[in-house]
C-alpha positions in Angstrom: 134.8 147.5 112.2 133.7 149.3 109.3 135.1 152.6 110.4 138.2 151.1 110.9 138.7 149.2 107.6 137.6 152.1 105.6 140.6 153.7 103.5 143.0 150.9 104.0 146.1 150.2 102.1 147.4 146.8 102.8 151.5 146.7 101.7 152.9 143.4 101.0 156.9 142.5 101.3 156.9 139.7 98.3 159.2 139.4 95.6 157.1 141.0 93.3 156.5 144.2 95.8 152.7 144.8 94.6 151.0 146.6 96.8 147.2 146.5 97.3 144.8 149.0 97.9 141.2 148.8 99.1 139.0 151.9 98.1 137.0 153.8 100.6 133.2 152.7 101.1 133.5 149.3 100.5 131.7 147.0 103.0 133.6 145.7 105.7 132.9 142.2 104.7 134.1 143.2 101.2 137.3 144.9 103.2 137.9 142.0 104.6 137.9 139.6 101.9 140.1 141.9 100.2 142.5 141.8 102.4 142.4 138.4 102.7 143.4 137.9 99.1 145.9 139.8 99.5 148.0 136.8 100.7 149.5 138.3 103.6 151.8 136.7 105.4 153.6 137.5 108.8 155.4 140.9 107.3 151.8 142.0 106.1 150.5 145.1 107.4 147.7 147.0 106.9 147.7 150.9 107.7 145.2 152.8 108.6 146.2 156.5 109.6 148.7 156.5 112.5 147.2 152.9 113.7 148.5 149.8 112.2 147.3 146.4 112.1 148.9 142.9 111.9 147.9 139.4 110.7 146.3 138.6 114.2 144.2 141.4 114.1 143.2 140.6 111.1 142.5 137.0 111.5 140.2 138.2 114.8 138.3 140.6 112.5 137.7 137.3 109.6 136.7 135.2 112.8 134.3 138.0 113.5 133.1 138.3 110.3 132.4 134.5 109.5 130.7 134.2 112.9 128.5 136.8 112.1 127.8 134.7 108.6 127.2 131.8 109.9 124.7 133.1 112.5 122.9 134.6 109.9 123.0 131.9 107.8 121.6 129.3 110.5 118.4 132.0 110.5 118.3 132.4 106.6 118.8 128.7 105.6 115.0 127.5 106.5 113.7 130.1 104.3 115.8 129.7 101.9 115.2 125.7 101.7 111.7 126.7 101.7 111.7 128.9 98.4 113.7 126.8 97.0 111.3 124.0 97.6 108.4 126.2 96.3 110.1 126.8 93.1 110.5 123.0 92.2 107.8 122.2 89.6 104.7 120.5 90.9 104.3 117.0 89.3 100.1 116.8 88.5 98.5 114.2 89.7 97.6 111.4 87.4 94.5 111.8 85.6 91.3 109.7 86.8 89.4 107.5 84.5 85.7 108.2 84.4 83.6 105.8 82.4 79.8 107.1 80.8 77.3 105.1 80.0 74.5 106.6 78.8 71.9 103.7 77.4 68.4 103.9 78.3 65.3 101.2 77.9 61.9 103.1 77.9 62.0 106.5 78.0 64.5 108.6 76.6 65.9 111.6 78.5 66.7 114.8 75.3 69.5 116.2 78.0 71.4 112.9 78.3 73.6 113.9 75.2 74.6 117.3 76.7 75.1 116.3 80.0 77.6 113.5 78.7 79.3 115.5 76.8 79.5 118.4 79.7 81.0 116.3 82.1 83.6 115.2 79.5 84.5 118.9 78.9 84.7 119.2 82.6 87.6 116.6 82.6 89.4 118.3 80.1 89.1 121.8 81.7 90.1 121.0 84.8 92.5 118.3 83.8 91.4 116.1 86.0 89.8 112.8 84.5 89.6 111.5 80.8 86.4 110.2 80.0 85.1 107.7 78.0 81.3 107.5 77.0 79.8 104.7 75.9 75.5 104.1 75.1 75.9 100.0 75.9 77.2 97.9 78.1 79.9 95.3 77.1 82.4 97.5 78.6 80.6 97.3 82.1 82.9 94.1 83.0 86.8 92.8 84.8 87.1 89.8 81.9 89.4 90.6 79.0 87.8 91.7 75.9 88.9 91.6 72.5 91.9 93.9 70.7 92.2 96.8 73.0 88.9 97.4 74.5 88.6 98.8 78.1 86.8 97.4 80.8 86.4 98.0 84.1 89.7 97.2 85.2 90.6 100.5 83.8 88.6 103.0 85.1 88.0 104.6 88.7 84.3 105.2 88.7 81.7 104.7 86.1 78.6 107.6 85.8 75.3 106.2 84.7 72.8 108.7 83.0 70.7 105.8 82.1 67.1 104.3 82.6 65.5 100.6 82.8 66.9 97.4 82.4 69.6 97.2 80.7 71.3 94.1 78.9 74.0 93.2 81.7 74.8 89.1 82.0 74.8 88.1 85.7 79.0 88.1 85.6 78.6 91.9 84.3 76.4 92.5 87.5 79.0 90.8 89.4 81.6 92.8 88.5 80.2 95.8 88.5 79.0 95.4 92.4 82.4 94.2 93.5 84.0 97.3 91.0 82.3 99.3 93.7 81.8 97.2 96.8 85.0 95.6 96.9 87.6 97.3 95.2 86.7 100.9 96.5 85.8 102.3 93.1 83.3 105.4 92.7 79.7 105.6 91.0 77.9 108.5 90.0 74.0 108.6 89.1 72.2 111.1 87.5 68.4 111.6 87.4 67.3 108.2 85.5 69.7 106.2 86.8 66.9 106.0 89.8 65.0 104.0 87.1 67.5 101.6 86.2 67.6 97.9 87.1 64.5 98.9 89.7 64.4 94.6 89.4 67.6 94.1 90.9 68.1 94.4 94.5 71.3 95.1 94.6 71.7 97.8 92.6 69.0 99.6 94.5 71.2 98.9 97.7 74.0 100.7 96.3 72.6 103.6 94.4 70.3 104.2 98.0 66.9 104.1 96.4 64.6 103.9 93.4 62.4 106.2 91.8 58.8 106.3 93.0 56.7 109.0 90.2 57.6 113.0 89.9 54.8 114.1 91.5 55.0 117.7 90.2 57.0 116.6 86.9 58.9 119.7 85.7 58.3 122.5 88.0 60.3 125.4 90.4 61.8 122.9 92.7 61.8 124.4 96.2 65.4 122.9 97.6 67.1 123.5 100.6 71.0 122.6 101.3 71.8 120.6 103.7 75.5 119.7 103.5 76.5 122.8 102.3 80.7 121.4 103.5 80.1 118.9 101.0 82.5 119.5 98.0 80.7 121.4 95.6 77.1 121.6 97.8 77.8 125.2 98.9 78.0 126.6 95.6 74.1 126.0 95.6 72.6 128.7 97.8 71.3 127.6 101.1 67.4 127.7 99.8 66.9 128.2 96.1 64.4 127.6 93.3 65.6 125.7 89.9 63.0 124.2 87.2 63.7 120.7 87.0 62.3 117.7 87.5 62.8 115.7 90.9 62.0 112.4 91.8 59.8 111.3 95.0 62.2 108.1 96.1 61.1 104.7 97.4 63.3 101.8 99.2 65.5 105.2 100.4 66.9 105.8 104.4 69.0 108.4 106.4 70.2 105.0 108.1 72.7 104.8 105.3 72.8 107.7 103.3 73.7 111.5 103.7 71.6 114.2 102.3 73.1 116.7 100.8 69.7 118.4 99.3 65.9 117.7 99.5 63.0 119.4 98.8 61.0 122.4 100.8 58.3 120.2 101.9 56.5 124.0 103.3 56.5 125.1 99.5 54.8 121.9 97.7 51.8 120.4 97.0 51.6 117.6 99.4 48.1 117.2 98.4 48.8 115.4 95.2 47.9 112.4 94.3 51.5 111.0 93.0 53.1 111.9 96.6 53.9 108.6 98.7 56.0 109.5 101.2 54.0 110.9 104.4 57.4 111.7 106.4 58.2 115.1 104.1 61.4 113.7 103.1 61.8 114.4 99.4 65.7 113.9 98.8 67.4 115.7 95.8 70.7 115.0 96.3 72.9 112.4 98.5 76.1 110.6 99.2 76.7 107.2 100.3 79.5 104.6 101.3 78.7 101.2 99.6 81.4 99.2 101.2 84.5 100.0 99.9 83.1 102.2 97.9 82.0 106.0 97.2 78.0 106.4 95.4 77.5 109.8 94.5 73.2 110.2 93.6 71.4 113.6 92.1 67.9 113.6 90.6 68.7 116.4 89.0 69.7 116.9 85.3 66.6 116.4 83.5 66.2 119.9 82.2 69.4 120.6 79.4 69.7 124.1 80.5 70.3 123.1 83.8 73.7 121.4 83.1 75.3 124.9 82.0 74.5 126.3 85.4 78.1 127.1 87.4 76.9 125.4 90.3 75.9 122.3 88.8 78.9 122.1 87.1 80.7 122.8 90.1 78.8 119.6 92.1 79.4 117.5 88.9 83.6 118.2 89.5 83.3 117.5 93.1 81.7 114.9 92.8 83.6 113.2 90.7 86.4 113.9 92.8 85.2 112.6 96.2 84.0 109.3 93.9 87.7 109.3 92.3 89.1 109.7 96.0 90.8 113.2 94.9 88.9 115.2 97.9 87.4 113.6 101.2 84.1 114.3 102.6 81.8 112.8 105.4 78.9 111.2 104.6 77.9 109.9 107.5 74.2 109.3 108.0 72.0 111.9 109.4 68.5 112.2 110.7 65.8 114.2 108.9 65.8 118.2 110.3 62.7 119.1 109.2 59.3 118.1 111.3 57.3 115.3 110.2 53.6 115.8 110.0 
């Protein structure tokens, strides 16, 4: 077809007697539509050398030629729907609400200031949560409090870096179970909050144990991964060495929690006084459903320097995702891998 168009002069027998040309080269479809605006009528005719062609062949070569579009736009309209869908702008997600409280009755933990303020950084970096930090309590309840104070109505988990027994009214301990327990909400506890409300049953349900002495206090922790497919696990390397201090956990089961990381029983002195547990099974790190809920527990966090570490960062932000509900992970339960002695 584009042989033949090529070099046509299309005469026209109107009243105005234009006549219109169509230059050599030109793509057949261009020919074509050319031609077509040249509003030909039956006494068109278009020349080409000693051949001559009329309306009908002209209105075969346009059926052609649209057939030949449309095919091709059939093939090229998914694409096209999909790039055009690609360059619609994403609408972020909301923003999370995390809520820190960091009080604590007895002793006082020097990195509790940096971590607090680390995790709100991390918020604002990734632009995933707002934070609010708080050092009491009165926030840590559903009943309406006065001018514009929050409570826990507005907020999707709450992160304790905290320690002992702290001043919570039994309708503040209510609501703060059924925050978790019943309305799906997240919790997230760092280090000391394995010492906090060791009195109150419940709370040692949900968080998944208490602390029972650091045996070796600060030292090179021997830990071994795992879960590394936990979000943010397996930026930890699968056996490492970090100075910190980790606790030795009492009123603690695989039956309802998954370990994420515990200690390299092979590298510690089991011979010390301090050490309880005769199973080896020195958790660091775990995650835990608490009915509706998502608990998120690290003994780590006591040394400051730790909580510039990448990969501690990194565990922070997912964990406060899968608490949020932003990522998905399974934590269900798991035996002990290592041999018991």
């Amino acid at each position: 077809m584009s042989a033949q168009l090529a070099g046509f002069r299309v005469g026209q027998r109107a009243e105005t007697g234009n006549s219109y040309k169509i230059k050599q080269h030109l793509p057949w479809g261009a020919a074509v539509t050319r031609i077509l605006h040249a509003r030909l009528y039956r006494h068109t005719t278009v020349k080409a050398g000693p051949r001559c062609a009329t309306f009908g062949s002209l209105s075969r070569v346009y059926a052609e030629t649209m057939s030949f579009r449309l095919t091709w736009t059939r093939r090229l309209l998914p694409f096209a729907i999909a790039a055009a869908l690609a360059a619609q702008p994403q609408v972020p997600a909301a923003k999370k609400h995390l809520l820190i409280i960091g009080e604590e009755k007895g002793y006082r933990h020097e990195a509790v200031s940096h971590a607090m303020a680390t995790i709100e950084h991390l918020g604002r970096e990734t632009g995933l949560w707002d934070t609010v930090i708080r050092t009491d309590t009165e926030i840590l309840t559903k009943k309406k409090l006065e001018y514009n104070a929050k409570n826990l109505n507005d907020f999707d988990a709450v992160l304790f870096y905290t320690g002992g027994t702290l001043e919570m009214d039994e309708q503040q301990k209510a609501d703060f179970i059924s925050f978790i327990h019943e309305d799906g909400k997240g919790f997230i506890g760092i280090h000391s909050a394995a010492i906090t409300f060791t009195n109150w049953p419940a709370y040692g349900e949900m968080i998944g144990g208490y602390y029972d002495e650091h045996p070796w206090a600060v030292f090179d922790a021997p830990i071994l991964v795992e879960d590394a497919a936990f979000p943010g696990i397996g930026k930890w390397p699968k056996a490492f060495t970090l100075s910190d201090e980790i606790y030795q956990m009492k009123n603690y089961s695989r039956d309802n929690t998954r370990v994420l990381m515990r200690l390299d029983p092979s590298k510690l002195d089991l011979a010390n006084p301090k050490v309880h547990r005769k199973d080896n099974d020195f958790a660091v790190t775990w995650a835990k459903m608490y009915g509706k809920g998502r608990v998120f527990y690290s003994t780590l966090g006591h040394v400051e320097a730790n909580w510039d570490r990448p990969e501690m960062q990194a565990m922070m932000i997912e964990a406060i995702k899968w608490a949020t509900h932003l990522v998905d992970a399974d934590v269900t339960p798991r035996p002990f891998p290592g041999k018991q002695k």
